[in-house]
C-alpha positions in Angstrom: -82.4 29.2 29.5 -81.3 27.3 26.6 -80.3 23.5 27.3 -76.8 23.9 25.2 -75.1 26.4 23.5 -74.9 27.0 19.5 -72.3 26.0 17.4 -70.9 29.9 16.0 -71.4 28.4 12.6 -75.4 28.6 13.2 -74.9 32.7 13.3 -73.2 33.9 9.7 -75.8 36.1 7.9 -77.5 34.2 5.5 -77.2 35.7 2.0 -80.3 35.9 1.0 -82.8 38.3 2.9 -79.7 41.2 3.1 -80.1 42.2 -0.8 -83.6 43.9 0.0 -82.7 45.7 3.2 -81.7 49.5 3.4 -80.6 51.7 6.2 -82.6 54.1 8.1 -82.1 57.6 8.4 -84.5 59.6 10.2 -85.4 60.8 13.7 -87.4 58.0 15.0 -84.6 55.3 13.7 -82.0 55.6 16.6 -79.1 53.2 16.1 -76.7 51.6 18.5 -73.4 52.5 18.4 -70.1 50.0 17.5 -68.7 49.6 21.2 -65.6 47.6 21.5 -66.2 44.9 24.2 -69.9 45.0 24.4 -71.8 45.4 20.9 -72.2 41.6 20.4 -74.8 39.7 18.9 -76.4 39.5 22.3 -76.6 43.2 22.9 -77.5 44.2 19.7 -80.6 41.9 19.6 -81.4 42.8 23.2 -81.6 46.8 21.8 -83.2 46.1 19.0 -86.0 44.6 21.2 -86.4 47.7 22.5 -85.9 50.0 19.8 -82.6 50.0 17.6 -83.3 50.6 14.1 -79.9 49.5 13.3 -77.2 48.6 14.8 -73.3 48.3 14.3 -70.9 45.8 15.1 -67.9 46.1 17.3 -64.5 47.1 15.3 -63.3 44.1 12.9 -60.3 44.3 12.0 -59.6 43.8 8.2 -55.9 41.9 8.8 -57.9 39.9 11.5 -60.6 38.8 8.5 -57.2 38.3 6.1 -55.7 35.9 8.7 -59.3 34.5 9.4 -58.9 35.3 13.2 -61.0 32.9 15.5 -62.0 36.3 17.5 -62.7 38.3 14.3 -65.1 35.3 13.2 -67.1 35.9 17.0 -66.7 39.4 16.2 -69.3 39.0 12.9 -71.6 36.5 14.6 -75.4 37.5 13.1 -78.5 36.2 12.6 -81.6 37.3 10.5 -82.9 39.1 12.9 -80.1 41.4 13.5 -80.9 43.7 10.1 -80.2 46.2 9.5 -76.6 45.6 10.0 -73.8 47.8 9.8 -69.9 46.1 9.9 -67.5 48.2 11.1 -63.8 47.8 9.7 -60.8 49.2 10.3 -57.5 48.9 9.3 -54.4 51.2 7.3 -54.2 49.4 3.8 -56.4 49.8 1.2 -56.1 46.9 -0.4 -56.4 44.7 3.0 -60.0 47.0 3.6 -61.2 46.4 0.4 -60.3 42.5 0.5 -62.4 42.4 4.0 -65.3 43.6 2.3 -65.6 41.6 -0.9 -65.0 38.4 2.1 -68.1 40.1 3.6 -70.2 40.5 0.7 -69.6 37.0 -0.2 -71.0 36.0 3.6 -74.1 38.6 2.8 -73.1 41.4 4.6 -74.1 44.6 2.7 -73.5 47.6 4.8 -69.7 48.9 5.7 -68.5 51.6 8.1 -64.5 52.6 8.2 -63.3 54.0 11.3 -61.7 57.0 11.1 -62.8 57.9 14.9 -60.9 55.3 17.7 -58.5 57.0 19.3 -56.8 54.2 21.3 -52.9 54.7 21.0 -52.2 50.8 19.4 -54.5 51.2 17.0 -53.3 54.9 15.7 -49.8 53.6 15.8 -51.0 51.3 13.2 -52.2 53.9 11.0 -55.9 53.3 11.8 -58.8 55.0 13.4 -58.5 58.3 14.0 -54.7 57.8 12.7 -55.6 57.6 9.4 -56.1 61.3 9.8 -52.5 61.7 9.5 -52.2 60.7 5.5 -55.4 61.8 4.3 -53.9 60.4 0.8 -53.9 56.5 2.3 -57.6 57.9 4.4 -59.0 58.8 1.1 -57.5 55.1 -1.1 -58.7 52.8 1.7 -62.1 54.6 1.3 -62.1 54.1 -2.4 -61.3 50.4 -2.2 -64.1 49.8 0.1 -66.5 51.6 -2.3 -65.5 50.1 -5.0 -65.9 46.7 -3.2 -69.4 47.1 -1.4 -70.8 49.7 -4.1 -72.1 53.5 -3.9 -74.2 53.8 -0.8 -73.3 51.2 1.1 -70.1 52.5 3.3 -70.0 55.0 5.8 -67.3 56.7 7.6 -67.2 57.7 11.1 -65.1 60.7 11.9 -63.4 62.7 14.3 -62.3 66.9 14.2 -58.7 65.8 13.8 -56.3 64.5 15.6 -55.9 67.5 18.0 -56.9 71.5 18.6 -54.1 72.1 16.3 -55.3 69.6 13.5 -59.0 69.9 13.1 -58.9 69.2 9.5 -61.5 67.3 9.2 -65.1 69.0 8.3 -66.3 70.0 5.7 -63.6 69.2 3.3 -63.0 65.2 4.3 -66.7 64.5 4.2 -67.5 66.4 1.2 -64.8 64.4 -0.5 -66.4 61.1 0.8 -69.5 62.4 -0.8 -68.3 63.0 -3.9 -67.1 59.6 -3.6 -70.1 57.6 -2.9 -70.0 57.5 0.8 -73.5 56.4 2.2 -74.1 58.6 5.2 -71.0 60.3 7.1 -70.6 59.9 11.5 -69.1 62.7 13.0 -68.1 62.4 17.2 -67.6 66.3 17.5 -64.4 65.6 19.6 -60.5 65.5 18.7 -58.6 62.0 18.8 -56.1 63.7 21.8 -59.8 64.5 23.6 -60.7 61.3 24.0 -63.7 61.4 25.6 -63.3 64.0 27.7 -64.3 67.3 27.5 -68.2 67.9 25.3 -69.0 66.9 21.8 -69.3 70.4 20.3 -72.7 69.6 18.2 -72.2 72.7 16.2 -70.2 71.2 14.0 -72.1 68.5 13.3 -75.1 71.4 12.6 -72.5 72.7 9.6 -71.9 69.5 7.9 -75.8 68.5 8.4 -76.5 71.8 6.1 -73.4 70.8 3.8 -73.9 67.5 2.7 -76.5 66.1 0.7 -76.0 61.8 2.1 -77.4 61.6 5.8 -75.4 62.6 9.1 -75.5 60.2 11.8 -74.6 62.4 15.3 -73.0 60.9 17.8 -71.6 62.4 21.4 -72.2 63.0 25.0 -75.7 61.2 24.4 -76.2 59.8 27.6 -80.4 59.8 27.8 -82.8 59.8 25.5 -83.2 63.2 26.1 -80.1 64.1 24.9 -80.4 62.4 21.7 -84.0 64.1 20.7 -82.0 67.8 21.8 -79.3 67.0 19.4 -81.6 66.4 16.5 -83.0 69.5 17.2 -79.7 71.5 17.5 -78.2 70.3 14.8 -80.7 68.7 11.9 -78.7 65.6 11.5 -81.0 62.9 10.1 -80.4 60.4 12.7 -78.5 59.5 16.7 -76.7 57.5 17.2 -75.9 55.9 21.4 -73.7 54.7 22.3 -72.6 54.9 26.7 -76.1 55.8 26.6 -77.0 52.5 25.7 -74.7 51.1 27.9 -76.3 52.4 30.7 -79.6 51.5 29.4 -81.0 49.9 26.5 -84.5 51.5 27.2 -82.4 54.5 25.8 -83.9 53.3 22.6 -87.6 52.8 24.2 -87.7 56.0 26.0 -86.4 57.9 22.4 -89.3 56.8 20.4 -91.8 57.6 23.2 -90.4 61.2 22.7 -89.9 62.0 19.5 -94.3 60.8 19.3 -94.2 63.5 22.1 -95.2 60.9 25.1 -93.7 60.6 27.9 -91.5 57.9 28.3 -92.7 55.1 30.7 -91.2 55.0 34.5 -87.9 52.6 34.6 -88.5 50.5 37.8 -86.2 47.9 39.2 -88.6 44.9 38.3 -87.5 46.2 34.9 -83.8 46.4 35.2 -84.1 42.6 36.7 -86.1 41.6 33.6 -83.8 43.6 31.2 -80.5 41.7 33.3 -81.7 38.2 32.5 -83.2 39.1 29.2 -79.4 39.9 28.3 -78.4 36.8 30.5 -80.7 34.4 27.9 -79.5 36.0 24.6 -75.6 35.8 25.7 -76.4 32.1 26.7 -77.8 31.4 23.4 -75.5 33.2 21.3 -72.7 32.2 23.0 -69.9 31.2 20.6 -68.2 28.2 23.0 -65.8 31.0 25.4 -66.3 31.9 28.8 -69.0 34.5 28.7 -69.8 34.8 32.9 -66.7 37.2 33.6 -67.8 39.8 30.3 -70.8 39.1 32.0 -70.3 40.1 35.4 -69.1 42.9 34.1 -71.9 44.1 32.2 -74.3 43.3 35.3 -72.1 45.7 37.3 -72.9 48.6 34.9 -76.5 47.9 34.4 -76.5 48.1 38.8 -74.6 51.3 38.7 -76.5 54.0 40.8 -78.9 51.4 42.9 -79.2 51.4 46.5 -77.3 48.0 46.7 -74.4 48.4 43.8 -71.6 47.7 46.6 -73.1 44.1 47.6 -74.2 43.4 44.0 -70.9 43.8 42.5 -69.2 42.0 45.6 -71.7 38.7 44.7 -71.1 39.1 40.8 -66.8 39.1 41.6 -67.7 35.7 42.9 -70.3 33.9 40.9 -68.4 31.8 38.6 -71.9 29.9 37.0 -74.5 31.2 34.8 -77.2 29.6 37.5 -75.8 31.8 39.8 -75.7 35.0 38.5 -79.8 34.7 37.4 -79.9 33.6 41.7 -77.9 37.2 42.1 -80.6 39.2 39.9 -83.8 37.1 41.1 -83.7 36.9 44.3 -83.6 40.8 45.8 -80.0 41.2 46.4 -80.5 44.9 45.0 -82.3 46.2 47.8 
């Protein structure tokens, strides 16, 4: 464990080394998913460890970068080892979007992604995520400001169907405009804002704009395992998965993806592992820490890594009252699971 924690200024991207780096698009090049609450610097370096080709931060909001938010600042901690590296924005007003990513380039970030696809109700209400589906007019200047900003290639969008069975206006037409626009690569979860998460991804769909557009398709949906991910590629030719609750669950998703798409099988997940995977995560939170509380995200995270072990009742009762990092390596190390 680290003897203090970093000062946050020690993790903005250095300019530099980001100029030469492109994205990767193919089958063995998984990425991890932007998730709200958990795709940190911590996580993401813990997946790349074990496989992430590229990773995406968690939603910044582009008001949050013009007010210089203390939380949108944590938000963008990176360091040179967490390349490739996608920034995901969102936001209602083009000029606001475009502002965030001229800030970014500035700081050497070089790759943008606009959500189009959260469907949490106070962020549609602003006009954002999958709201922005509403005024396709205001969808399609926010996406030009941004290109014009970060430069052909170097934006992607990540989609939805529509806002609802009634509204699935989305594919092709939306991403064929972004195309023609300059997008870099187009994200489609094969669900409706009103579904939520609920329901299945219908993958078809991402099959037809796979065979429609000529910039890569990033699939996401319902990919829970490893296995999932490599029978999505195959049902749908998109040029890349990407995980997201998968990851969550594990971050050997990543592992256990390249071990099949070489046509191996992938290597027996044991408990020793999920210990050593635990405090991996415990020592990169520690050192990346940005001067908050970390233990209670923490505990949290812990709790979902446990879920489906003999012993997830009595782990989860000890993590609700460790309050020191000490204590929850004592929780991990010393058998409690069983």
């Amino acid at each position: 464990m680290p003897k203090k924690l970093k000062p946050m200024s020690h993790f903005f991207l250095p300019n530099a080394p980001s100029e030469t780096i492109s994205l990767p698009f193919s089958h063995d090049t998984p990425w991890l998913a932007p998730l709200a609450g958990y795709s940190d610097l911590a996580f993401r370096l813990l997946c790349r460890e074990h496989g992430a080709a590229c990773c995406t931060t968690e939603m910044i909001s582009a008001k949050g970068l013009e007010y210089k938010s203390p939380g949108t600042a944590r938000l963008l901690a990176s360091t040179a080892d967490d390349q490739p590296l996608v920034v995901q924005l969102f936001g209602a007003e083009a000029d606001s979007l475009g502002m965030a990513v001229r800030v970014l380039r500035d700081k050497g970030y070089r790759f943008f992604d606009l959500n189009i696809g959260c469907s949490v109700p106070k962020v549609m209400r602003q006009g954002a995520g999958a709201g922005m589906l509403a005024d396709m007019a205001n969808l399609l200047r926010c996406a030009e400001s941004m290109l014009r900003e970060a430069g052909e290639g170097h934006v992607g969008f990540k989609l939805r169907l529509g806002l609802d069975g009634d509204h699935m206006n989305v594919v092709p037409e939306l991403p064929l405009q972004l195309q023609e626009m300059g997008a870099g690569w187009i994200t489609l979860h094969p669900r409706t804002a009103r579904q939520g998460f609920q329901g299945s991804a219908d993958w078809s769909v991402i099959r037809t704009l796979s065979r429609v557009l000529r910039i890569p398709v990033v699939a996401s949906g319902d990919l829970f395992t490893a296995e999932d991910g490599i029978r999505c590629l195959r049902e749908t030719g998109a040029s890349c998965v990407m995980y997201a609750r998968g990851a969550l669950r594990s971050p050997h998703i990543f592992r256990d993806h390249m071990a099949l798409v070489k046509g191996e099988t992938p290597p027996v997940f044991s408990v020793e592992d999920l210990k050593a995977t635990m405090c991996r995560h415990l020592d990169l939170i520690y050192e990346h820490a940005s001067g908050r509380d970390q233990t209670a995200r923490m505990r949290g995270i812990l709790s979902a890594y446990a879920r489906g072990l003999p012993n997830t009742k009595n782990v989860r009762i000890a993590l609700c009252h460790c309050t020191e990092w000490k204590e929850l390596y004592r929780i991990i190390r010393e058998g409690i699971f069983g």
